[in-house]
VEXTORGU-577501 format. One record per residue: x negated, y negated, z of N, C-alpha, C, O in turn. Coordinates in pm, whole numbers, padded with zeros to 5 digits, always signed. Each point is the difference from the previous one (the first is absolute). Example, Ala and Ser with C-alpha at 12.3 -4.5 7.8 and 13.67 -1.06 7.14 Angstrom:
BEGIN
-01319+00569+00780+00089-00119+00000-00090-00120+00000-00104+00002+00066+00139-00107-00138-00082-00119+00006+00077-00109+00073-00051-00111+00017
***
This chain:
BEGIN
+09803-02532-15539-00140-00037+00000-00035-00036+00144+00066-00083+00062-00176+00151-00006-00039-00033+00156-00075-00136-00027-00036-00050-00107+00022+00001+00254-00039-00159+00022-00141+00030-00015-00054-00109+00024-00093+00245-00066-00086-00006+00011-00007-00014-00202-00101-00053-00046+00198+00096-00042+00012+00012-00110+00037-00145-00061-00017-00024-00119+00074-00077+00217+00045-00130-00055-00117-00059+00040-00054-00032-00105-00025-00004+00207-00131-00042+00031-00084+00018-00082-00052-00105-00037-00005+00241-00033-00044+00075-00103+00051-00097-00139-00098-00047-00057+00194+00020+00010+00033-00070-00128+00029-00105-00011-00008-00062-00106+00072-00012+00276-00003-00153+00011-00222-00054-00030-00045-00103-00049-00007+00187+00087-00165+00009+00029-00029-00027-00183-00023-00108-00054+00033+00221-00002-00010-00021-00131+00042-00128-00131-00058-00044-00099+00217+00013+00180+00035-00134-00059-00082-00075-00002-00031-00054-00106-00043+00021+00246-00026-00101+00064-00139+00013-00075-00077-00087-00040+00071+00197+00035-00212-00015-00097+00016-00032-00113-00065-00090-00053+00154+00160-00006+00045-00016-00160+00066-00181-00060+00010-00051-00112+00018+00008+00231+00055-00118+00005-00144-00135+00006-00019-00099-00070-00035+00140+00154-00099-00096+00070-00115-00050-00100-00039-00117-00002-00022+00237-00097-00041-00074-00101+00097-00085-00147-00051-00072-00086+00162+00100+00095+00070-00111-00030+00029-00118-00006+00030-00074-00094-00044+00057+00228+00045-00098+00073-00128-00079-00043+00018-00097-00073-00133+00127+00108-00114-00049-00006-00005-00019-00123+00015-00119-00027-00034+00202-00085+00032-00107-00112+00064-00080-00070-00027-00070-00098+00140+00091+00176+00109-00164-00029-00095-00086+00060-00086-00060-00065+00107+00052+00239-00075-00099+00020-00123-00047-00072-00020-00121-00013-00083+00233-00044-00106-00057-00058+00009-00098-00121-00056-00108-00021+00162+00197-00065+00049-00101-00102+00044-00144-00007-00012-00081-00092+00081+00065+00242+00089-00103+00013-00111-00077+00071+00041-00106+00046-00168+00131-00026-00057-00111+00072-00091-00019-00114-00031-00117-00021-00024+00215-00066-00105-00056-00116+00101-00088-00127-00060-00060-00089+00179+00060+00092+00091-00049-00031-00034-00199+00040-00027-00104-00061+00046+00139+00165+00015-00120+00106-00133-00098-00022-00007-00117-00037-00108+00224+00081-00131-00079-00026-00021-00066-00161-00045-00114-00005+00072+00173-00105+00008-00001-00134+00098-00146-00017-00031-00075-00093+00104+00049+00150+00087-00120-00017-00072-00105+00067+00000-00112-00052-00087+00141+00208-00004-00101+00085-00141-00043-00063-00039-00115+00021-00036+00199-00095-00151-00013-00104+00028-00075-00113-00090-00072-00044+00236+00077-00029+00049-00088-00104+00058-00132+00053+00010-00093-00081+00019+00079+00177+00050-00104+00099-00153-00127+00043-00003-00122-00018-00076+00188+00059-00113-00068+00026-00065-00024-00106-00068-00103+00011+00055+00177-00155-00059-00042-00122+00086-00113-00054-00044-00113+00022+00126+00120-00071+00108-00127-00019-00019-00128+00038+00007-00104-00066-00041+00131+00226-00039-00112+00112-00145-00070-00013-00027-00116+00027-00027+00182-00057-00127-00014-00068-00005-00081-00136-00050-00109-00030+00106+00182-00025+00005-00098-00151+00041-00085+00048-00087-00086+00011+00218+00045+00047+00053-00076-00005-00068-00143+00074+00011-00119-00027-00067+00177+00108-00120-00153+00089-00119-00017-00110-00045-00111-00025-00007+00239-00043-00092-00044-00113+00040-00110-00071-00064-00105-00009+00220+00142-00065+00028-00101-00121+00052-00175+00083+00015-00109-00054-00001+00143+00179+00029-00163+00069-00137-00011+00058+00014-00092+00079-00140+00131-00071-00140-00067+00013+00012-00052-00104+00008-00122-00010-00002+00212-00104-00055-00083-00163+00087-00139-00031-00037-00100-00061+00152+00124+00118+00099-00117-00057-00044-00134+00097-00007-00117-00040-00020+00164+00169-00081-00080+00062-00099-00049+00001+00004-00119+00031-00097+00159-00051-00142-00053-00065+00033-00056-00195-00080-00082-00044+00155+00116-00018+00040-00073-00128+00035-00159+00026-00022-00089-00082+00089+00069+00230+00072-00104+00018-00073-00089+00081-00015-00116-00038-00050+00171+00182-00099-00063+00099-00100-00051-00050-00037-00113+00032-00030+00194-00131-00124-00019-00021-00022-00198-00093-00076-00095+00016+00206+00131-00118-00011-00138-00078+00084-00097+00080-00019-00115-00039+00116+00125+00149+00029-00075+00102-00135-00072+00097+00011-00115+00043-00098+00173-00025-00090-00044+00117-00071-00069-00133-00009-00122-00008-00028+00188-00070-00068-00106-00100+00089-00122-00028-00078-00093+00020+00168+00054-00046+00041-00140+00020+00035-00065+00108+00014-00122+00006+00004+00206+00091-00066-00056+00177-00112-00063-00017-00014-00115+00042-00076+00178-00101-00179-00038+00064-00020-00082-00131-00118-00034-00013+00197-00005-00085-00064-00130-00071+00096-00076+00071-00071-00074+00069+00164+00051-00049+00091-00110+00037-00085-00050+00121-00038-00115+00022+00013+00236+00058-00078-00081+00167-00116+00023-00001-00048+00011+00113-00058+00008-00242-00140-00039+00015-00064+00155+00119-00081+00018+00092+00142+00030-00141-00050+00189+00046-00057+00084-00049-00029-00020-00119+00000+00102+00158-00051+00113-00091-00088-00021-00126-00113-00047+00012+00160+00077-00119-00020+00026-00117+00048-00126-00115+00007-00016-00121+00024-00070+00266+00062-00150-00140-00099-00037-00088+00039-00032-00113-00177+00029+00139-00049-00068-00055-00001+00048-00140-00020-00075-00096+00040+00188+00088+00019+00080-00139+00029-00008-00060-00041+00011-00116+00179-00049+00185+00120-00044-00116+00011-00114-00069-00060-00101+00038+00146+00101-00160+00015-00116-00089+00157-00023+00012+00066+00103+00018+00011-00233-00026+00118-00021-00033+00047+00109-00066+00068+00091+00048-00131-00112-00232+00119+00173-00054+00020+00102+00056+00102+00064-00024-00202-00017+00122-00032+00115+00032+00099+00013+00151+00031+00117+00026+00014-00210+00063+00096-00040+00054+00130+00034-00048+00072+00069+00072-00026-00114-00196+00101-00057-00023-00001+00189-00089+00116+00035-00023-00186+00035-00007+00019+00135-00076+00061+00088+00099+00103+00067-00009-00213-00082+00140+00035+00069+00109+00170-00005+00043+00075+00095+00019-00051-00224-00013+00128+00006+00019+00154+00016-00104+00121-00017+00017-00221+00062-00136+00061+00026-00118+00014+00143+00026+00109+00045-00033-00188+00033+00082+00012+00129+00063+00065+00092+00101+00030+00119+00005-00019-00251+00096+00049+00030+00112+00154+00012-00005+00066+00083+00062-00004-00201-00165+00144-00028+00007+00025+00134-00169+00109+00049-00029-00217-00025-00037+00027+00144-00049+00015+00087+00085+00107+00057-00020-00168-00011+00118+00052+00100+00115+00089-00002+00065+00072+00098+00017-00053-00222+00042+00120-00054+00087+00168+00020-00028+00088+00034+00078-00083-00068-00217+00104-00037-00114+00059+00138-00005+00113+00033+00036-00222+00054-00092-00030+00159-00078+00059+00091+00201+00080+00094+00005-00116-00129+00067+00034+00078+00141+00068-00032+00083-00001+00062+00107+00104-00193-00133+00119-00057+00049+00064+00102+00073+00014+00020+00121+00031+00055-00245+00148+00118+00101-00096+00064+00108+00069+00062+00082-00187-00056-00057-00059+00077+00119-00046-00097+00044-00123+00000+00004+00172-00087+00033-00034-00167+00109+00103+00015+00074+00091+00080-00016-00104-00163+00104+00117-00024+00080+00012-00162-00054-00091-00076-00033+00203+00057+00036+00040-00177-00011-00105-00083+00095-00029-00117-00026-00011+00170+00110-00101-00147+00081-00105+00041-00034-00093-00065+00047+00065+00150-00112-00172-00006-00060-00031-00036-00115-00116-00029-00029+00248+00023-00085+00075-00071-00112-00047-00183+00099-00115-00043-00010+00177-00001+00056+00017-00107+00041-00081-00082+00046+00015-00122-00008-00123+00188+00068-00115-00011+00041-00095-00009-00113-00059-00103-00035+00050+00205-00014-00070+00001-00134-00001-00163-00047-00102-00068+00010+00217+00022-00056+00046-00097-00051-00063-00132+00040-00061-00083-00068+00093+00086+00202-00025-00110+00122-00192-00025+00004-00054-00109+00020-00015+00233-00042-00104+00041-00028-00062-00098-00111-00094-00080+00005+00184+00116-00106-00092-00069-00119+00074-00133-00021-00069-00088-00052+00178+00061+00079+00041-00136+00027-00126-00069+00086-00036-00117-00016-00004+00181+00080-00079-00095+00127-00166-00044-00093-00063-00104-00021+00050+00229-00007-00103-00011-00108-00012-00009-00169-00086+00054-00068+00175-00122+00032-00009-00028-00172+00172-00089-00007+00088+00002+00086-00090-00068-00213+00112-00079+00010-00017+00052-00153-00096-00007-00078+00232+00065+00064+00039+00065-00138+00129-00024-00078+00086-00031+00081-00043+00033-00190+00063-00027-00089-00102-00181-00055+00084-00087+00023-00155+00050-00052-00093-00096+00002+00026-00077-00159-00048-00110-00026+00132+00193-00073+00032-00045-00125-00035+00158-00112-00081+00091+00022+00128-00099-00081-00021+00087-00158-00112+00009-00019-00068-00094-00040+00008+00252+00072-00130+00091-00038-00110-00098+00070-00113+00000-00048+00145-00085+00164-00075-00017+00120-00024+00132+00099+00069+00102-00008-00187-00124+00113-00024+00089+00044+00067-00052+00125+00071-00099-00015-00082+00146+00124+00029-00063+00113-00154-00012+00087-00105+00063+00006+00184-00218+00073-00079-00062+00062-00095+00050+00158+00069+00030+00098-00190-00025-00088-00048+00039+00154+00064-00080+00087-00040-00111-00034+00104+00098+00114+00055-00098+00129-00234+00017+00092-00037+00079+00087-00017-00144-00133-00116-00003+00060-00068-00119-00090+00045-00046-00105-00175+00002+00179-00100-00111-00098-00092+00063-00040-00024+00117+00027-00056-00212-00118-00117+00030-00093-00129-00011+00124-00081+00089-00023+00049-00155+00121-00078-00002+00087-00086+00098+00043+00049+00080+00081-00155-00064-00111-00066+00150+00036-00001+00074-00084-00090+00084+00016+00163-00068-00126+00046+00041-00108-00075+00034-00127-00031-00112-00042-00018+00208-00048-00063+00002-00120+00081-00088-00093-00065-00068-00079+00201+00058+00078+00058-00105-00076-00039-00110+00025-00050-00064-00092+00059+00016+00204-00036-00172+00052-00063-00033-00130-00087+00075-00043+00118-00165-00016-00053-00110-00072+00019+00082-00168-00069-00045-00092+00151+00145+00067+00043+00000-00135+00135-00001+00003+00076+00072+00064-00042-00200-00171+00081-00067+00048+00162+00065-00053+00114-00038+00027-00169+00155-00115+00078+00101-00098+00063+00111+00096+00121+00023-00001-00223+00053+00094+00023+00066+00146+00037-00089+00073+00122+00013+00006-00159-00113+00065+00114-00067+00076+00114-00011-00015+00069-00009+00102-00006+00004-00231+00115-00021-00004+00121+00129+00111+00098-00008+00073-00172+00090-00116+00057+00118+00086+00025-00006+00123+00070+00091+00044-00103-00166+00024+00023-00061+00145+00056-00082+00020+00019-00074-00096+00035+00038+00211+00120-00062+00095-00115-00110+00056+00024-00120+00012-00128+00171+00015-00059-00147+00140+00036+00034+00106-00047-00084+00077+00126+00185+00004+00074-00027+00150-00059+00130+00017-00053+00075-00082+00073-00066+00205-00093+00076+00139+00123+00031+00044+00072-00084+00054-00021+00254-00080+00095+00042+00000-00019+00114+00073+00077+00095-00010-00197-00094+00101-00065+00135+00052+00032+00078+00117-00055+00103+00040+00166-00175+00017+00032+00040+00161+00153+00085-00062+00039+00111+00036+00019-00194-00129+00126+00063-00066-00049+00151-00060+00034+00114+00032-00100-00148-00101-00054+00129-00073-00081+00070+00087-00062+00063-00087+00019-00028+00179-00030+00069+00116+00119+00071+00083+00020+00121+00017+00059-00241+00034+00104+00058+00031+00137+00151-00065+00056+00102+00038-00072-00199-00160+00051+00113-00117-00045+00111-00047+00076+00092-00033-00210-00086+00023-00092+00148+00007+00052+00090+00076+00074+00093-00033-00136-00138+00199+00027+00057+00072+00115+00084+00016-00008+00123+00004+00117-00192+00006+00184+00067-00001-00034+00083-00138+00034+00118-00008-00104-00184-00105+00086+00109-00109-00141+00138+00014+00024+00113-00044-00140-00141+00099-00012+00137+00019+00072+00095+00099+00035+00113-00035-00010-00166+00175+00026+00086+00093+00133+00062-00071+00010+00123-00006+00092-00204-00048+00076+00026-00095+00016+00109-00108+00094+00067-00043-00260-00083+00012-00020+00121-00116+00010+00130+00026+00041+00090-00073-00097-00083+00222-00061+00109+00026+00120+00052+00114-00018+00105+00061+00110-00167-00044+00116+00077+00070+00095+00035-00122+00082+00090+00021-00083-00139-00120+00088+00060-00106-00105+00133-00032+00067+00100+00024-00149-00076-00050-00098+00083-00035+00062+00142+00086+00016+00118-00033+00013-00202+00167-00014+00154+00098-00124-00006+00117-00011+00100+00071-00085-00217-00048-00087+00003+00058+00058-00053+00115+00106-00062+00005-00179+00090+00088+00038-00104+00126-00162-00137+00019-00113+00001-00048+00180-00091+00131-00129-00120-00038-00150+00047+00109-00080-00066+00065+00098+00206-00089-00208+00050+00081+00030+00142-00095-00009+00112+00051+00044-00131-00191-00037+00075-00096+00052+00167-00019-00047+00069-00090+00120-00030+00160+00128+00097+00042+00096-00007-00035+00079-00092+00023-00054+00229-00117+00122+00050-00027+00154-00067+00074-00023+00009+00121+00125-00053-00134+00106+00013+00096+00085+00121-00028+00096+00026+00072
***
């Protein structure tokens, strides 16, 4: 075979080859994109379902922030309606343990320690660590009972604080609302 006859059929390989090639590669990159499109959907859900778990948890957290320190939306509130909220919260809390970390467990804790004094006796509710002062309860003397009297508001501030920033790094957020 002359060297103009191997040029001639090395030529032909090389054409016969080249759309080949190209559709491996094509395959192997719509391949690629198809995973890295299921990769980012996943990622997606996955910050969806820790907004929701986050706002399930923040939302009735700041509400017993803002009655304890005379904020927001306290005026709204009633003792039961306090004491439900946090009937809720430690349903979530309890219920999402294995996806806590131990110091947001702990915190949690430290949290409502700061704000309610619990185990109080048999099919008692637990107590507000706050007073009747300012209060729609003030002066029934059936709702008062639900209260402590003490000004527990710098503790329970403090404890917010840690157990949100807390929340929201177990979540996956960083503390200016970003993914880590």
């Amino acid at each position: 075979m002359s060297t103009a006859d191997q040029i001639a059929l090395a030529s032909v390989i090389v054409s016969a080859l080249t759309p080949i090639a190209l559709i491996g590669v094509g395959y192997w990159l719509d391949r690629r994109i198809k995973h890295v499109e299921g990769s980012f959907e996943k990622e997606r859900h996955l910050v969806e379902v820790r907004l929701e778990l986050y706002r399930e948890i923040a939302f009735k957290l700041n509400d017993l922030f803002a009655y304890f320190n005379f904020v927001g939306l306290w005026k709204e509130l009633v003792c039961h309606e306090v004491i439900k909220r946090k009937r809720e919260l430690d349903r979530h809390v309890y219920a999402y343990r294995p996806i806590f970390s131990d110091e947001f467990f702990t915190k949690y804790v430290a949290f409502t320690n700061a704000a309610f004094v619990t185990n109080t006796g048999w099919r008692r509710d637990a107590m507000l660590r706050t007073f009747t002062e300012h209060r729609s309860e003030h002066g029934n003397e059936e709702l008062m009972s639900c209260f402590t009297q003490e000004d527990n508001r710098s503790e329970i501030r403090v404890a917010y604080e840690e157990l949100l920033a807390c929340l929201a790094d177990n979540l996956g957020f960083s503390g200016k609302g970003e993914l880590q």
